[in-house]
C-alpha positions as a Markdown table, in Angstrom:
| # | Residue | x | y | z |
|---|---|---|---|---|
| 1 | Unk | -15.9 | 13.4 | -2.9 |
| 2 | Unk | -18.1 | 14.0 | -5.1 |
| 3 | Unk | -21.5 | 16.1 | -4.7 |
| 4 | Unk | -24.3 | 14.4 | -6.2 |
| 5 | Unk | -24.2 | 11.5 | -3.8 |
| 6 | Unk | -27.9 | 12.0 | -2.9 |
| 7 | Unk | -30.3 | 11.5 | 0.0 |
| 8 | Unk | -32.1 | 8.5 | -0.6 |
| 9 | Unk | -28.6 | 6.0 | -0.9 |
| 10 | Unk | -27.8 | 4.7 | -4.0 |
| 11 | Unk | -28.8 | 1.1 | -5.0 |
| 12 | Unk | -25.5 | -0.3 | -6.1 |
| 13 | Unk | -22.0 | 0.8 | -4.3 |
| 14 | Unk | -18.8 | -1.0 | -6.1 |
| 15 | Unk | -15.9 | -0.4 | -4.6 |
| 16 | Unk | -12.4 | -0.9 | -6.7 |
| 17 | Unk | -9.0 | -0.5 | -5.9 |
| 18 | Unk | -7.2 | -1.7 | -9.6 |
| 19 | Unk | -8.0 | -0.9 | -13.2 |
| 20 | Unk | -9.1 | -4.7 | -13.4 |
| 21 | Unk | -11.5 | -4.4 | -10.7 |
| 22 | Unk | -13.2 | -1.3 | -12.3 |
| 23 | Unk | -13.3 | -3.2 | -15.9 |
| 24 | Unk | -15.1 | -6.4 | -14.8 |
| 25 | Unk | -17.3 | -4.0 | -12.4 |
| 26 | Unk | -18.2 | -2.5 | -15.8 |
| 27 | Unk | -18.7 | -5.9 | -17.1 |
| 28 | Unk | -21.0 | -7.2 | -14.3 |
| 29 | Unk | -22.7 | -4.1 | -15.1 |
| 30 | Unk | -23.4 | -4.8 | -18.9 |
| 31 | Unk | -24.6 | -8.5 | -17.8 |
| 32 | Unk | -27.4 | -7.2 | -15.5 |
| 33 | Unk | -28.1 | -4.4 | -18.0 |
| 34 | Unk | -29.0 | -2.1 | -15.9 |
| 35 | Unk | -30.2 | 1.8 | -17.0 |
| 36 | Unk | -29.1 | 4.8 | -15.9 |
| 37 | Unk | -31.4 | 6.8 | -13.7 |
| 38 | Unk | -32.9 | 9.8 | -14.3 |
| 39 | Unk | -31.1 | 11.4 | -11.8 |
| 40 | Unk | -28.1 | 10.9 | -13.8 |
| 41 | Unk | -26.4 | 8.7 | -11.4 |
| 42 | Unk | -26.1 | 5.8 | -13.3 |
| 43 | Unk | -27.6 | 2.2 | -13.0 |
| 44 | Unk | -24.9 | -1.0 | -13.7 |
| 45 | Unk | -24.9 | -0.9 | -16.9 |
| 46 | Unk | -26.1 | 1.7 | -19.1 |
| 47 | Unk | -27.1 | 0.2 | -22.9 |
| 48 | Unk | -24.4 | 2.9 | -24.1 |
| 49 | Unk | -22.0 | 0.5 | -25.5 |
| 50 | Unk | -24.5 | -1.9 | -26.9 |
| 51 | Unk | -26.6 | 0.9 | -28.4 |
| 52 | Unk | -23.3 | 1.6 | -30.2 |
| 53 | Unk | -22.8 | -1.7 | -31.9 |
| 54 | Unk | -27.0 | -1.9 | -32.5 |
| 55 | Unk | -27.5 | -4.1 | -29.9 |
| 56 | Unk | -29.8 | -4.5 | -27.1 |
| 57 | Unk | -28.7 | -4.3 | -23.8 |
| 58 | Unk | -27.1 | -8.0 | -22.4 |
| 59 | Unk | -29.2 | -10.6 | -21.2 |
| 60 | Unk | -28.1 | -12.3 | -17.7 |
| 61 | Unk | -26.1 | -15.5 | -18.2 |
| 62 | Unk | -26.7 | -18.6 | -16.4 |
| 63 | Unk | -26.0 | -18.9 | -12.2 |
| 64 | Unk | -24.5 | -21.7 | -10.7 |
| 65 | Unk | -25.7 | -22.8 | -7.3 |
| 66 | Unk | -23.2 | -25.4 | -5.8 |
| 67 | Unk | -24.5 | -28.7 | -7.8 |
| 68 | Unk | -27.3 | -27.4 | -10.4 |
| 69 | Unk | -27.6 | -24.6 | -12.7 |
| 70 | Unk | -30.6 | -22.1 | -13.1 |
| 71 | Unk | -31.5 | -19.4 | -15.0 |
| 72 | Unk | -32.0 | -15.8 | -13.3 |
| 73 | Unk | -33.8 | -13.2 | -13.8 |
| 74 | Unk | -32.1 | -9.3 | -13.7 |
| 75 | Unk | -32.5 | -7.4 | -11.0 |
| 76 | Unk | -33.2 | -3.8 | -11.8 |
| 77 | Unk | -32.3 | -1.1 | -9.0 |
| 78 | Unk | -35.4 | 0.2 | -7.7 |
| 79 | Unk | -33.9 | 4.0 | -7.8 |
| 80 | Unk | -30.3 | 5.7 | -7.4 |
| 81 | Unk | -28.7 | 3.4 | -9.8 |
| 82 | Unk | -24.5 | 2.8 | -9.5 |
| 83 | Unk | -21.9 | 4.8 | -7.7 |
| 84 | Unk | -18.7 | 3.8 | -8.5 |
| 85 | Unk | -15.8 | 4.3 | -5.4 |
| 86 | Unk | -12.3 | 4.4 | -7.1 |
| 87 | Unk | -10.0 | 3.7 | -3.8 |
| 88 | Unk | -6.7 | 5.1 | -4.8 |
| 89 | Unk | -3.5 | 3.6 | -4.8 |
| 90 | Unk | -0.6 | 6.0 | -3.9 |
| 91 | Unk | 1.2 | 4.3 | -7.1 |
| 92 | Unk | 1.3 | 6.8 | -10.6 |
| 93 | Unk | 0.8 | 3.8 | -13.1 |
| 94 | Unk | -2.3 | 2.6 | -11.1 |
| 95 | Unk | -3.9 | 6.0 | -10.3 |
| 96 | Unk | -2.9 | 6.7 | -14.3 |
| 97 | Unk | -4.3 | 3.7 | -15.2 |
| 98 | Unk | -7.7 | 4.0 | -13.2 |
| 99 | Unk | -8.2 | 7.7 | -14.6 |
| 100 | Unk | -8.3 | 5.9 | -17.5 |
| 101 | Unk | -11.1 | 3.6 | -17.0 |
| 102 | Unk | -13.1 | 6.0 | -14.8 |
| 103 | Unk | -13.4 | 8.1 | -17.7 |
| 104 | Unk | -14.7 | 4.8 | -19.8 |
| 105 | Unk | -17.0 | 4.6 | -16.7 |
| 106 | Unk | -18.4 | 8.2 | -17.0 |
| 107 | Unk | -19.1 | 7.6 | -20.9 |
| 108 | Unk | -21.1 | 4.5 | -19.9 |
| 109 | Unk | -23.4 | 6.7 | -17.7 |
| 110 | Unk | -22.4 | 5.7 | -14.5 |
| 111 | Unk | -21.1 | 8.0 | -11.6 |
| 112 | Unk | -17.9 | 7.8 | -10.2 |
| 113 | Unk | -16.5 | 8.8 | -7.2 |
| 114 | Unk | -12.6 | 9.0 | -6.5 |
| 115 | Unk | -11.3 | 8.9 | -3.4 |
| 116 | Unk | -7.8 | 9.5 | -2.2 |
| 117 | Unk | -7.9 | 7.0 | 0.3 |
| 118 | Unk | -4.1 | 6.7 | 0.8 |
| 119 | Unk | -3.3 | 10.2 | 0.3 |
| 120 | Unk | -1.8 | 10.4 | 4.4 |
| 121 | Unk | -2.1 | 9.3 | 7.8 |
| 122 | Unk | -5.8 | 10.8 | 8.1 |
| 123 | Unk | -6.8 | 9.5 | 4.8 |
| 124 | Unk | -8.4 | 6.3 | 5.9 |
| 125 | Unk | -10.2 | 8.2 | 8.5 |
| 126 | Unk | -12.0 | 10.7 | 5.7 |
| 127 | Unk | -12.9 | 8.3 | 2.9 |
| 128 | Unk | -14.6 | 5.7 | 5.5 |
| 129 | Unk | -15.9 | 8.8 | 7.6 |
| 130 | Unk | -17.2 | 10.0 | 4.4 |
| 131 | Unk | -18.5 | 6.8 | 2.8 |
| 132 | Unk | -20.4 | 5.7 | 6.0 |
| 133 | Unk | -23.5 | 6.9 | 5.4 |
| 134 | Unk | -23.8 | 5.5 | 2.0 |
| 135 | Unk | -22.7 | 1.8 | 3.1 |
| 136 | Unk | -25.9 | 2.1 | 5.8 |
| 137 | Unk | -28.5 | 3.0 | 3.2 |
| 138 | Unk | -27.3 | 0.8 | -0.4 |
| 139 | Unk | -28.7 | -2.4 | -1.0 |
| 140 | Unk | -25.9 | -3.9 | -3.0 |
| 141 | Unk | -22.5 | -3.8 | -2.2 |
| 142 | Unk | -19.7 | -5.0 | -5.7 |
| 143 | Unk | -16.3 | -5.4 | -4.3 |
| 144 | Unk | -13.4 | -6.4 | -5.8 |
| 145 | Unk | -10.7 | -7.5 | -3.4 |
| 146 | Unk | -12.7 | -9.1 | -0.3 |
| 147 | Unk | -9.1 | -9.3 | 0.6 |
| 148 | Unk | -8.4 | -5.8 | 1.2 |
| 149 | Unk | -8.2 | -4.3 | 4.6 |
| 150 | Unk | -10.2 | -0.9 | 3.7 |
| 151 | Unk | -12.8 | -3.0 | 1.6 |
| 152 | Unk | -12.8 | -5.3 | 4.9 |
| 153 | Unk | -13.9 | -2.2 | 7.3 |
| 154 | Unk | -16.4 | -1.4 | 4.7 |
| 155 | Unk | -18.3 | -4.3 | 4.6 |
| 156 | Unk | -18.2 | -3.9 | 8.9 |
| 157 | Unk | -20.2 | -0.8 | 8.5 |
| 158 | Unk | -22.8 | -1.5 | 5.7 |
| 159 | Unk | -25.9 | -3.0 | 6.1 |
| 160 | Unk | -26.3 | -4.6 | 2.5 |
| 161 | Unk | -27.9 | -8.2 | 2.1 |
| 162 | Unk | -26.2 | -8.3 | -1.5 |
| 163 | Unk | -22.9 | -8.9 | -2.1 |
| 164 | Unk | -20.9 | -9.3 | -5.1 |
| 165 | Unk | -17.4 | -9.8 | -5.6 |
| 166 | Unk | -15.9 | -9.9 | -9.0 |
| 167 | Unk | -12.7 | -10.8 | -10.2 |
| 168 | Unk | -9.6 | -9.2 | -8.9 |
| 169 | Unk | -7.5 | -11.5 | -10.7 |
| 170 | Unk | -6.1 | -15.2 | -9.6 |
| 171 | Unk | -7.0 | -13.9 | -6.2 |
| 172 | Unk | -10.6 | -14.6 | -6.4 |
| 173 | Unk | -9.6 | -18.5 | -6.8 |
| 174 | Unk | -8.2 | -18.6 | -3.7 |
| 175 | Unk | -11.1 | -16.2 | -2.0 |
| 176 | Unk | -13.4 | -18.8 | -3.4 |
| 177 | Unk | -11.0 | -21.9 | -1.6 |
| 178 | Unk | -10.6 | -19.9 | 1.7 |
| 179 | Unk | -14.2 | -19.3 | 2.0 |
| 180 | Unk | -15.3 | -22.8 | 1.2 |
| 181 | Unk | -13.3 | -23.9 | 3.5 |
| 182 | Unk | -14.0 | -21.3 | 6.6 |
| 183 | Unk | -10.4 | -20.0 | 6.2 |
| 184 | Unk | -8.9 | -16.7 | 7.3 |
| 185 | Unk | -8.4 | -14.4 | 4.1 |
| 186 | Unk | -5.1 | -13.7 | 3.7 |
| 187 | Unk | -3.3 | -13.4 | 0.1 |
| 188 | Unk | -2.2 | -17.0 | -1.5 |
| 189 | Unk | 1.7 | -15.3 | -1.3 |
| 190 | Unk | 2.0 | -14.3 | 1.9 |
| 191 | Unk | 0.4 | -17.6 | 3.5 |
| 192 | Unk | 4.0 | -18.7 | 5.0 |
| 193 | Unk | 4.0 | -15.8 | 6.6 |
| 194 | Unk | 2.8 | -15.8 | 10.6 |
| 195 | Unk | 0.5 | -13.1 | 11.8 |
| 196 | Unk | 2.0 | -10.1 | 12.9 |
| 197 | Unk | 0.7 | -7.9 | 15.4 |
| 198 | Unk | -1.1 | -5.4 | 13.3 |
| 199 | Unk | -2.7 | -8.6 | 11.8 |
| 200 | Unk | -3.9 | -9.6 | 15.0 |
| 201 | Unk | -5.4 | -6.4 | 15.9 |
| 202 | Unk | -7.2 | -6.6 | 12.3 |
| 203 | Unk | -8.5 | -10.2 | 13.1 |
| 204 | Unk | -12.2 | -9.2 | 14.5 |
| 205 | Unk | -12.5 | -6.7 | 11.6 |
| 206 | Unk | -11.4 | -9.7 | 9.2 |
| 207 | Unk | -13.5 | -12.0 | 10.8 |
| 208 | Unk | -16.5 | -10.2 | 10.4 |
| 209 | Unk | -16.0 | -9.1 | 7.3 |
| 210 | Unk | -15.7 | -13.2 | 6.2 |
| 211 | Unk | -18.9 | -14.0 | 7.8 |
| 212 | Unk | -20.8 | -11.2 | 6.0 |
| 213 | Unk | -19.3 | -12.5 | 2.9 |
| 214 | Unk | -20.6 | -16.0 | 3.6 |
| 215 | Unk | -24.8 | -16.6 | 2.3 |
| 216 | Unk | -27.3 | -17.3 | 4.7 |
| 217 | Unk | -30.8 | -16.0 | 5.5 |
| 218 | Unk | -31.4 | -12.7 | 3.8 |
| 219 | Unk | -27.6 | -12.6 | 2.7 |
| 220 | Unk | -27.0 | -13.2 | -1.1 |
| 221 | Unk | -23.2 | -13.7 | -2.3 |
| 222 | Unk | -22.2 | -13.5 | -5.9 |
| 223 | Unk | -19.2 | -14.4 | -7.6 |
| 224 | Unk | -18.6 | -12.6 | -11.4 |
| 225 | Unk | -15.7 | -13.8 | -12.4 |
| 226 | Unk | -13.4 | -15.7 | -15.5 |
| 227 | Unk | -11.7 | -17.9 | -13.7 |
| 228 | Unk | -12.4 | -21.6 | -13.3 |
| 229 | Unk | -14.2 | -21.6 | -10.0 |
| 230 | Unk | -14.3 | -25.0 | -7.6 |
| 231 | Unk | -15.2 | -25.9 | -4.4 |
| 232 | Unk | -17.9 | -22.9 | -4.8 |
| 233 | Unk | -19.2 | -22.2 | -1.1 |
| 234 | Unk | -22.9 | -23.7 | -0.6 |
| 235 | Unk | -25.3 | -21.0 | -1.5 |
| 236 | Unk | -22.8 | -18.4 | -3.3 |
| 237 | Unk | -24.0 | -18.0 | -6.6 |
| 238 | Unk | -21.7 | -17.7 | -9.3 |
| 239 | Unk | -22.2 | -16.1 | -13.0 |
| 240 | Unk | -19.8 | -16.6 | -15.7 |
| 241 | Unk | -18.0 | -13.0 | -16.9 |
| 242 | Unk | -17.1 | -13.7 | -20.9 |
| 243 | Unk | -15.8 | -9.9 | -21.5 |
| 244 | Unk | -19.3 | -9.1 | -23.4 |
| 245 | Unk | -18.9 | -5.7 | -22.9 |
| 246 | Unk | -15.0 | -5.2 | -24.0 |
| 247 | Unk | -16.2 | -7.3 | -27.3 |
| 248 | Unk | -18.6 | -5.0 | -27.9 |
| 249 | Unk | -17.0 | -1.5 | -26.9 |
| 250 | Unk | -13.7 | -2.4 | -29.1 |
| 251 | Unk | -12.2 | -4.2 | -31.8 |
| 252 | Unk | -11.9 | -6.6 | -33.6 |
| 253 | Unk | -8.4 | -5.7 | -33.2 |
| 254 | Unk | -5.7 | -5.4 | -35.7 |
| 255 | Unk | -3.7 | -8.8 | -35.6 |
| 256 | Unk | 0.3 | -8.4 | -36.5 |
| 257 | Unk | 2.7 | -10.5 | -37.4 |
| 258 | Unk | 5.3 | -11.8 | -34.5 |
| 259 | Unk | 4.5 | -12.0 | -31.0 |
| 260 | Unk | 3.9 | -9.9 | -28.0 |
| 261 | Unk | 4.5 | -11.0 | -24.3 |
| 262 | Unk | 2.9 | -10.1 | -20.8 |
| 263 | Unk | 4.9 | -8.9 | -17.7 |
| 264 | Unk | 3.8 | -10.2 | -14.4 |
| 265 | Unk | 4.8 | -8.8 | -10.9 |
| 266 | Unk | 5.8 | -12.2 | -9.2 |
| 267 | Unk | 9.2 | -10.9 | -8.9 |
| 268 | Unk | 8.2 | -7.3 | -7.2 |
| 269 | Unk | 6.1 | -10.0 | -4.6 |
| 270 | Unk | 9.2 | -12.2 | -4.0 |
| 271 | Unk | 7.9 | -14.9 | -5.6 |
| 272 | Unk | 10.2 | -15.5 | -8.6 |
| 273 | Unk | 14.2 | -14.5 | -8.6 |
| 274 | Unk | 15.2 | -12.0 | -10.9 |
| 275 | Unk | 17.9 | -13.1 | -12.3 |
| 276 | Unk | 15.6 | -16.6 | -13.7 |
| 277 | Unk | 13.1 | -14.4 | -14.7 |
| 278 | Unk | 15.2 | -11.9 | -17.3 |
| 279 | Unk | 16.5 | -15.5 | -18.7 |
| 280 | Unk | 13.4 | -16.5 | -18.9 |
| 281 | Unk | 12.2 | -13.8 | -21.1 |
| 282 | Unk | 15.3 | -13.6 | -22.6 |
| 283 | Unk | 14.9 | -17.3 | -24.1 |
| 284 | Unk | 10.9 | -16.9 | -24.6 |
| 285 | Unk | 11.6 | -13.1 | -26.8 |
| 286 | Unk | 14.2 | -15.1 | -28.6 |
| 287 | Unk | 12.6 | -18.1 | -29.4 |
| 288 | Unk | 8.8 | -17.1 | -30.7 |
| 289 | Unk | 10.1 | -13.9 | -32.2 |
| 290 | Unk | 9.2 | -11.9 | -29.4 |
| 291 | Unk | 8.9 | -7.5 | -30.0 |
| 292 | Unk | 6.6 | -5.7 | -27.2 |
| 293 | Unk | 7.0 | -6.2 | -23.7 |
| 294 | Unk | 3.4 | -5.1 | -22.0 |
| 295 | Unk | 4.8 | -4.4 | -18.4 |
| 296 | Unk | 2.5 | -5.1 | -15.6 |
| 297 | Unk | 1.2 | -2.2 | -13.8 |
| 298 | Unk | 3.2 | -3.1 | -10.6 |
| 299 | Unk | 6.6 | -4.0 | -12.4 |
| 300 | Unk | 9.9 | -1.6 | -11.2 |
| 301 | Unk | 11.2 | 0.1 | -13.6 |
| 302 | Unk | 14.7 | -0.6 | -12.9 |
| 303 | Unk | 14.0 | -3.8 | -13.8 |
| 304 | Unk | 12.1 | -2.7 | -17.0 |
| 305 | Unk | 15.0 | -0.9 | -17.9 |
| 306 | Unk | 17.1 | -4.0 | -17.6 |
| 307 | Unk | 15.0 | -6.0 | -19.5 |
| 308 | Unk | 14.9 | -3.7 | -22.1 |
| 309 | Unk | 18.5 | -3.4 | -22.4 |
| 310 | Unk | 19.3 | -7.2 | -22.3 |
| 311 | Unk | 16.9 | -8.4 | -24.4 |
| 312 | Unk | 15.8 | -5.5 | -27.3 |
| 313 | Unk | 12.4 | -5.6 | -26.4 |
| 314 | Unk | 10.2 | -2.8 | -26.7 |
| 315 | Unk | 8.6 | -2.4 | -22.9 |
| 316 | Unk | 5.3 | -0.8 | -23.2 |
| 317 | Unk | 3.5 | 0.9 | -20.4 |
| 318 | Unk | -0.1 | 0.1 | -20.9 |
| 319 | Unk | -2.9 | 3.0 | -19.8 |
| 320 | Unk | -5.3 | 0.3 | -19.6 |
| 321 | Unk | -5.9 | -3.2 | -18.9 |
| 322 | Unk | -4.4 | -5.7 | -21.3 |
| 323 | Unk | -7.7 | -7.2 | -22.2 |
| 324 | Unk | -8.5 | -3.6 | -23.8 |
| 325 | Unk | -5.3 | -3.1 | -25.0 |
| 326 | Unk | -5.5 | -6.5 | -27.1 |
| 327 | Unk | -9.1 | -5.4 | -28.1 |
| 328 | Unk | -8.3 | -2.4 | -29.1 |
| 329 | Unk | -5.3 | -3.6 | -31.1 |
| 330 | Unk | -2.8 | -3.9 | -33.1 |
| 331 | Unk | -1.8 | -7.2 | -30.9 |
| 332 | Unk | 0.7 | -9.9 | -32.2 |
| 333 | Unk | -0.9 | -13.2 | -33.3 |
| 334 | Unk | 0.6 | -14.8 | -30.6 |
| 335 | Unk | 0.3 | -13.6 | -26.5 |
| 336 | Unk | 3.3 | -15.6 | -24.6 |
| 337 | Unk | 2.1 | -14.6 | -20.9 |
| 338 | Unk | 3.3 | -16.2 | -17.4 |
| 339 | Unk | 1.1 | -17.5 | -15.1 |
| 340 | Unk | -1.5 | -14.9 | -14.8 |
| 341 | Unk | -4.9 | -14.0 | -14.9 |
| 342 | Unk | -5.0 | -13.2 | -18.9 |
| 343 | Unk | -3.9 | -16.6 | -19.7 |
| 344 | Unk | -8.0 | -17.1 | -18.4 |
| 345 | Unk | -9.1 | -13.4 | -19.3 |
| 346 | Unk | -7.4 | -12.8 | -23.4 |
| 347 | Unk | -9.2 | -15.8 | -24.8 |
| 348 | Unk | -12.3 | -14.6 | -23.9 |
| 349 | Unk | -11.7 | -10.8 | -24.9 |
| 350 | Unk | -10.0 | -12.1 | -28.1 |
| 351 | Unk | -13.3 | -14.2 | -29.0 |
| 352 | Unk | -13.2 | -14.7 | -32.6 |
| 353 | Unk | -10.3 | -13.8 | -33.4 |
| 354 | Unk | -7.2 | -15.9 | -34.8 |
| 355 | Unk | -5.3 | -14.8 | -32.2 |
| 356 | Unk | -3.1 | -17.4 | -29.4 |
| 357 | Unk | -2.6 | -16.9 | -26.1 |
| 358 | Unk | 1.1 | -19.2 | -25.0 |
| 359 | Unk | 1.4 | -19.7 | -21.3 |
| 360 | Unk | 4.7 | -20.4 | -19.9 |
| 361 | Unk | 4.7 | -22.4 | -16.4 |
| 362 | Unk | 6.9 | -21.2 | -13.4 |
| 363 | Unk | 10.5 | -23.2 | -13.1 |
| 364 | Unk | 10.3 | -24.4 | -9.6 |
| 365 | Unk | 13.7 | -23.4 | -9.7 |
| 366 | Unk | 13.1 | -20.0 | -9.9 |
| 367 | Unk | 11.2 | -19.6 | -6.9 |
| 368 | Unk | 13.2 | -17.9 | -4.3 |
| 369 | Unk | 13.4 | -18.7 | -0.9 |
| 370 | Unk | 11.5 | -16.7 | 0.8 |
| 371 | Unk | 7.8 | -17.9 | -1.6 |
| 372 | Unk | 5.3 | -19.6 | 0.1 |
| 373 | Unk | 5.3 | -23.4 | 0.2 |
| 374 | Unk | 1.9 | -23.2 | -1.7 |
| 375 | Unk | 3.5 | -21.2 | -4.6 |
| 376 | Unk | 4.5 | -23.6 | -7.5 |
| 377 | Unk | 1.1 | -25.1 | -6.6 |
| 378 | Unk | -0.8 | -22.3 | -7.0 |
| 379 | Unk | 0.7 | -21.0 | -10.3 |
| 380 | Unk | 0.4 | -24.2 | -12.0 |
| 381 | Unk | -2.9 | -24.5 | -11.0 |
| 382 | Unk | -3.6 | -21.6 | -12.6 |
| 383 | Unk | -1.9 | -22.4 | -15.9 |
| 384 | Unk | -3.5 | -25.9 | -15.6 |
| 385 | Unk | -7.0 | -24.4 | -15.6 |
| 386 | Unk | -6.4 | -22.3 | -18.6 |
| 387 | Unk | -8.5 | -22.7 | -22.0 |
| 388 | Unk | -7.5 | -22.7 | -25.1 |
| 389 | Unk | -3.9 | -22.0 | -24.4 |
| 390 | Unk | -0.7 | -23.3 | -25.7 |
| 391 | Unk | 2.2 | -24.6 | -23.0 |
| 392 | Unk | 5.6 | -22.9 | -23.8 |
| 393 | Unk | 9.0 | -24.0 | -22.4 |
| 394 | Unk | 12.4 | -22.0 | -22.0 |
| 395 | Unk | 13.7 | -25.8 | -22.2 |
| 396 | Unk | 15.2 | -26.2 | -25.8 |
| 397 | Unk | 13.5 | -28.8 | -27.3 |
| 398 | Unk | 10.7 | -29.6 | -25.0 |
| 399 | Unk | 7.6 | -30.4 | -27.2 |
| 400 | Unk | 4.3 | -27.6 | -26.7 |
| 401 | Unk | 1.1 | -28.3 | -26.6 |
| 402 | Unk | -1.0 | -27.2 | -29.2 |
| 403 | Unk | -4.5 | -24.2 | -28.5 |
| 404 | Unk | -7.1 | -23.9 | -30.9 |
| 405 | Unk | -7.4 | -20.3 | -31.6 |
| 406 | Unk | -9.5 | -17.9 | -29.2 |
| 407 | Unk | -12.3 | -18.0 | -31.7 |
């Protein structure tokens, strides 16, 4: 834990779990422009990066209330500034990955505070024993999986009348749709699924947690996020994340010739069967000329291996999100990509570039049996929503569907 955790509470608490969550709390942080103390704790958003590029610090974009559109103003922490909570995974590639971006953090001026919160059966018990007394005294609580169960008993103990949620993915879609409609929270693939008994013994914790996330009175929910957001929840506010501060830390990036292509996780979650999904690359890597593999964090690497070995590909294990990793560059020209949250997420980081991002819809086919009925729904619905992106097939001689380049 770390030591400089103060007295007085700090005015922001974020609490992330994945290296995405950490980035767009980073990006929130460059929209509201906050400084760092003088404390050294660090406000959201130090005007680091944009000093860099001689720039001023981000102005707040526009908020959306359900129905009309206003402008706000920023709202500057009165003292204490950012802490940022890194939750741990037990995984190496995550942990590796969020080392990574804590350090980006630290350069920003924020402070960051890592927490093995997983690390054994007392684990839980420590980080939330230990974290107590700073959810009762901030004033702002940024989450990034209202899903989770430990961000869930969080939110039961702090007293915070702002809450942000930022984008953990396609997940905050359907966090958006579940609140809307005064829905349990539970994870769009594991819907089929019928409460268990440890799920039932969570269900006041859960409860709760949905009810503080839902605006009323003194209670202010935000949404930062890239993804197309509908059915927004009256009163939650939502502001539009366009990757301002990756475009202005890195790039632009080298562009190569050929194509890359992003790994996705749906077969680690049951959602896709194996075997479909190696043809499937198989056929794409063939047919658009296909070299680097970027694995997803979560992907086995048994089946790595056997992707690499059946089709020629080079599998690379990113150390940091794909949206910096394409930044950053060299990246192909084209991006082929599955249903995932880049398909919404690249064309923003790759903002004037000539860069395309190719989406390639899910096969109902290749579901397996045991995905949820909503499944093919959902995944389309996420490649239906996408912006300028092209539509692939593994279909010989299905026509695509031409994107204007991310610029």
């Amino acid at each position: 834990m770390s030591p400089r955790a103060g007295t007085t509470g700090p005015q922001t608490l974020a609490f992330v779990e994945s290296p995405v969550q950490l980035l767009n709390v980073l990006e929130w942080a460059h929209v509201h422009a906050h400084a760092p103390s003088p404390e050294g704790a660090g406000g959201p958003a130090s005007a680091v990066s944009a000093r860099r590029k001689g720039k001023l610090p981000g102005q707040t974009p526009r908020r959306w209330r359900r129905g009309r559109s206003r402008p706000t103003a920023d709202r500057e922490p009165s003292g204490g500034g950012l802490i940022l909570v890194v939750l741990s995974p037990v995984d190496p590639m995550t942990r590796s990955q969020l080392r990574r971006m804590a350090e980006l953090a630290r350069e920003e001026g924020h402070e960051v505070r890592w927490e093995d919160a997983r690390a054994g059966t007392s684990a839980p018990f420590r980080t939330i024993g230990g974290l107590a007394p700073l959810l009762r005294r901030t004033q702002r609580i940024v989450m990034g999986d209202p899903f989770s169960r430990y961000v869930q008993v969080l939110l039961n103990i702090t007293n915070a009348r702002d809450l942000v949620v930022v984008d953990d993915g396609t997940a905050t879609m359907e966090f958006v749709s579940q609140l809307a409609r005064g829905e349990r929270l539970v994870r769009w693939h594991r819907k089929s699924r019928r409460p268990g008994a440890r799920d039932m013994l969570f269900l006041p914790v859960s409860s709760k947690a949905r009810r503080r996330l839902t605006p009323g009175g003194k209670r202010r929910v935000e949404i930062f996020s890239s993804m197309p957001i509908e059915d927004t929840p009256k009163g939650v506010e939502v502001t539009a994340n366009d990757f301002a501060w990756t475009r202005s830390r890195f790039g632009p990036p080298h562009i190569a010739e050929g194509a890359d292509m992003v790994g996705t996780s749906l077969v680690e979650t049951g959602v896709v069967d194996a075997d479909r999904y190696r043809e499937a690359v198989r056929t794409l890597a063939r047919t658009h000329g296909v070299t680097r593999y970027f694995a997803h964090r979560r992907e086995s690497p048994e089946k790595l291996h056997d992707l690499a070995a059946c089709t020629g590909l080079e599998v690379v294990r990113p150390d940091l999100p794909l949206e910096l990793i394409a930044r950053r560059g060299p990246i192909g020209r084209t991006i082929l990509s599955f249903p995932s949250t880049v398909v919404h997420t690249l064309p923003l980081a790759l903002a004037g570039t000539d860069v395309k991002v190719a989406v390639c819809d899910i096969d109902p086919a290749w579901l397996t049996a045991n995905a949820s009925p909503r499944a093919q729904g959902f995944l389309s619905g996420v490649t239906g929503s996408a912006r300028d992106v092209e539509r692939v097939s593994t279909e010989p001689g299905r026509p695509t569907k031409e994107a204007k380049a991310t610029g």
